[in-house]
Residue frames as qw, qx, qy, qz and C-alpha x, y, z in Angstrom:
[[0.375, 0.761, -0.242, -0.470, -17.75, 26.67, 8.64],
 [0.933, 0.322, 0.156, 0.029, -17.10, 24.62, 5.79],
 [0.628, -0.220, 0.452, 0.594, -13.77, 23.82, 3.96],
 [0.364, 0.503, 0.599, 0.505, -15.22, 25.34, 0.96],
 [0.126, -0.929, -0.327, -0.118, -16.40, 28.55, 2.63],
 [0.587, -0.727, 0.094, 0.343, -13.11, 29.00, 3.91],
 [0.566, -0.148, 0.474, 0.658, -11.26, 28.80, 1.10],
 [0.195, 0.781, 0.392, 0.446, -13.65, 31.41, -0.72],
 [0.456, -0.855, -0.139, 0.202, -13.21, 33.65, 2.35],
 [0.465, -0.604, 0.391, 0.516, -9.56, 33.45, 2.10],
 [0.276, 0.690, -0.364, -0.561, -9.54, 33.89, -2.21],
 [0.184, -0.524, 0.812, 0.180, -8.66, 30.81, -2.68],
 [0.790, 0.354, -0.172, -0.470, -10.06, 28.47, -6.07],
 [0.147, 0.450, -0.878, -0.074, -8.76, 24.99, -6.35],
 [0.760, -0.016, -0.428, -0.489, -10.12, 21.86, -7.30],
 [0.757, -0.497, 0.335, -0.258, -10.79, 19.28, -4.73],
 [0.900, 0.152, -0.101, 0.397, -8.42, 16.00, -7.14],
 [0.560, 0.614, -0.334, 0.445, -6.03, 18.44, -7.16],
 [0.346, -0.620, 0.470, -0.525, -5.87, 19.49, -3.22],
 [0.941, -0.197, 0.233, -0.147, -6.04, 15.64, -2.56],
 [0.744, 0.648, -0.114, 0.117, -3.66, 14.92, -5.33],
 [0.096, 0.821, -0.451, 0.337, -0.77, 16.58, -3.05],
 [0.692, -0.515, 0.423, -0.278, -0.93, 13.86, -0.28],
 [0.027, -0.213, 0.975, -0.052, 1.13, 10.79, 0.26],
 [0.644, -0.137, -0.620, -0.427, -1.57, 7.84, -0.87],
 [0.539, -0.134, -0.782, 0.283, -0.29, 5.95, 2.36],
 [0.049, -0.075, -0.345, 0.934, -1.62, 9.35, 4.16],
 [0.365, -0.154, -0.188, -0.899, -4.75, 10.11, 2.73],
 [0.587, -0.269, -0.757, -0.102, -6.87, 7.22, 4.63],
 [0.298, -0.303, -0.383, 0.820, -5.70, 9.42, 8.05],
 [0.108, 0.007, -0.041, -0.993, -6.52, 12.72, 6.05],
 [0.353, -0.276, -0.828, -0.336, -10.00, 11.22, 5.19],
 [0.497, -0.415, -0.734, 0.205, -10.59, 10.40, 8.84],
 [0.297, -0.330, -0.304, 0.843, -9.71, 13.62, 9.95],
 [0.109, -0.193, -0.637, -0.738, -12.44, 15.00, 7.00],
 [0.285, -0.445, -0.421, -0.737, -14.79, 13.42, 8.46],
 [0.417, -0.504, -0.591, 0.472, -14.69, 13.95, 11.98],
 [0.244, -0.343, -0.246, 0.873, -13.92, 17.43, 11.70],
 [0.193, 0.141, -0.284, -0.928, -15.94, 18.84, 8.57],
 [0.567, 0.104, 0.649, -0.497, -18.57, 16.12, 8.34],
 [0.684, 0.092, 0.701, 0.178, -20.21, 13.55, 6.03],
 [0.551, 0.801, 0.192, -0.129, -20.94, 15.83, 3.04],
 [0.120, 0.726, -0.628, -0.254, -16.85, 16.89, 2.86],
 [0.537, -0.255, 0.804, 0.025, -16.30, 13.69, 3.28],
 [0.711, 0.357, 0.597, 0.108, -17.88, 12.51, 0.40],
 [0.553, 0.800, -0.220, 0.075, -16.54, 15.25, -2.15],
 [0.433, -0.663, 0.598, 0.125, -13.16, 14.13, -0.11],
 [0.559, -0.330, 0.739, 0.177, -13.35, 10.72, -1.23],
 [0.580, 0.740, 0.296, -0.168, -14.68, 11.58, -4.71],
 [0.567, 0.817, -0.101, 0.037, -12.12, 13.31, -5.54],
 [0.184, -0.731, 0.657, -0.024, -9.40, 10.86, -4.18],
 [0.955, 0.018, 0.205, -0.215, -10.90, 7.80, -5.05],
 [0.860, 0.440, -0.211, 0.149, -8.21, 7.22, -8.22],
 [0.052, 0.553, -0.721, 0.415, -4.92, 8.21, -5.52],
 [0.753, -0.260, 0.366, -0.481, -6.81, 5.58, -3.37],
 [0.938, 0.329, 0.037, -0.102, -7.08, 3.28, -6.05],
 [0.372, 0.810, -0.441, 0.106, -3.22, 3.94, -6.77],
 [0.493, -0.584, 0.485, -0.425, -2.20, 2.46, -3.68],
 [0.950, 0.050, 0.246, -0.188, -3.61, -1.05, -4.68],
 [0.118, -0.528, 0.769, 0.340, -0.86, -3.70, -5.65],
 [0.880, 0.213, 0.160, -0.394, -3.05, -5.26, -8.44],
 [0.552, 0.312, -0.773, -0.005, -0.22, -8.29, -9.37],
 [0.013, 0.163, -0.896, 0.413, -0.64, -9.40, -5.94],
 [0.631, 0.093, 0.286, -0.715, -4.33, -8.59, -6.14],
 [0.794, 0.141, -0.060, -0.588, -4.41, -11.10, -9.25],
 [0.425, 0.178, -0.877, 0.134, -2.00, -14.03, -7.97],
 [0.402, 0.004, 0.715, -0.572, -4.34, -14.07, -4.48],
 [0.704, 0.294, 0.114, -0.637, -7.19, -14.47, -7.12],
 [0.619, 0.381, -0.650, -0.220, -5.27, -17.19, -9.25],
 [0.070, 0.295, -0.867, 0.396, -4.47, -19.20, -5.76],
 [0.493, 0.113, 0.566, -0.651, -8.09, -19.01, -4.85],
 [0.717, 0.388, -0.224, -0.533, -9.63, -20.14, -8.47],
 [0.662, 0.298, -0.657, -0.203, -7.01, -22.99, -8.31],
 [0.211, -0.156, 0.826, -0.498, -7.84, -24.13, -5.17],
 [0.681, 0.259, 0.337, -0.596, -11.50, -24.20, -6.05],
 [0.583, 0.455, -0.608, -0.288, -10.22, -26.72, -9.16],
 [0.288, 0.203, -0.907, 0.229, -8.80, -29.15, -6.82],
 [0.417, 0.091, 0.521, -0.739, -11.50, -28.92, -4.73],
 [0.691, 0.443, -0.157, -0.549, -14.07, -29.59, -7.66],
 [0.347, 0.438, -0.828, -0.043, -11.70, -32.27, -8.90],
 [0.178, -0.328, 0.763, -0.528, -11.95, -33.88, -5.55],
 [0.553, 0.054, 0.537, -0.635, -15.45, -34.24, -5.65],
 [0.797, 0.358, -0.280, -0.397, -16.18, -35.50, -8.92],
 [0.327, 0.359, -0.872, 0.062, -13.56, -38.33, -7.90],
 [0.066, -0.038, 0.889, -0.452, -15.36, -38.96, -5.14],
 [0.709, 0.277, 0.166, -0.627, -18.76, -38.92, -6.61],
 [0.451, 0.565, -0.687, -0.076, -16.73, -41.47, -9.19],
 [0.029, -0.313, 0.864, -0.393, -15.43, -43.41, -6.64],
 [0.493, 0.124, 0.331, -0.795, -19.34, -43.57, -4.92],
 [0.647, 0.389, -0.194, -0.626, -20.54, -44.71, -8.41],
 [0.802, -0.025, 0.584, 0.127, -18.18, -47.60, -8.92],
 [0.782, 0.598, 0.045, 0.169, -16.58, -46.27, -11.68],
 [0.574, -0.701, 0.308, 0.290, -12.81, -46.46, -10.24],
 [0.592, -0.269, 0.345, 0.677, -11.30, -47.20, -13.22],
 [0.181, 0.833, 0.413, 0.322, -12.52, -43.77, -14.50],
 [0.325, -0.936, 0.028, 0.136, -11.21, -42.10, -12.06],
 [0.638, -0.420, 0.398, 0.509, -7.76, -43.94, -12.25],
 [0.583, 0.200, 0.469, 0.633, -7.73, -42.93, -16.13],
 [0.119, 0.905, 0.404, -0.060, -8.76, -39.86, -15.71],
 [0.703, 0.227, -0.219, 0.637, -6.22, -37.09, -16.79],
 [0.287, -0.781, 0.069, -0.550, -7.48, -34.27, -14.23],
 [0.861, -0.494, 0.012, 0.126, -6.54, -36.86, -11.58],
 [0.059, -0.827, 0.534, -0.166, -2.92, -35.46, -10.33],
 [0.465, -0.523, 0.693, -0.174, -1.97, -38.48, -8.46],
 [0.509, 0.333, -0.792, -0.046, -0.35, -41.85, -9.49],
 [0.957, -0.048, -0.139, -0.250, -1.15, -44.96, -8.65],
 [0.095, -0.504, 0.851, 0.109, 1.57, -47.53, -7.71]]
């Protein structure tokens, strides 16, 4: 018997955000699992429908976009790199050395 069939059975009306809505965020990944083992893939999916935005809550999105700033300015230096060294390659060294993307000093 379904979660839904039960709660008609037993009187009981209540929207699925809101019956999610009650859990601890750091819980509801458990509750989820326990969804769908026990009720199968159809609860499951009005489960995580209508938890998706407590899910979403969860997410620390400053850290999400300093991982993404670390990775974008890696791929700069990276990039950089090559174009020196395609530079370099060419024989045009003192391009490179006057370049101002180049970071590093000469002596």
């Amino acid at each position: 018997m379904r979660r839904a069939d039960l709660c008609r059975l037993q009187g009981i009306e209540r929207s699925n955000a809101a019956f999610y809505g009650e859990f601890d965020p750091l819980h509801l990944p458990e509750i989820l699992a326990l969804v769908g083992r026990t009720h199968g893939l159809s609860e499951l999916l009005v489960a995580l429908k209508s938890s998706m935005t407590l899910l979403f809550s969860t997410v620390d999105r400053v850290k999400c976009l300093e991982q993404e700033m670390s990775y974008h300015q890696a791929r700069v230096a990276s990039l950089q790199a090559q174009i020196a060294a395609i530079k370099i390659a060419e024989g045009n060294v003192e391009e490179v050395e006057n370049d101002p993307s180049n970071k590093r000093r000469r002596k």
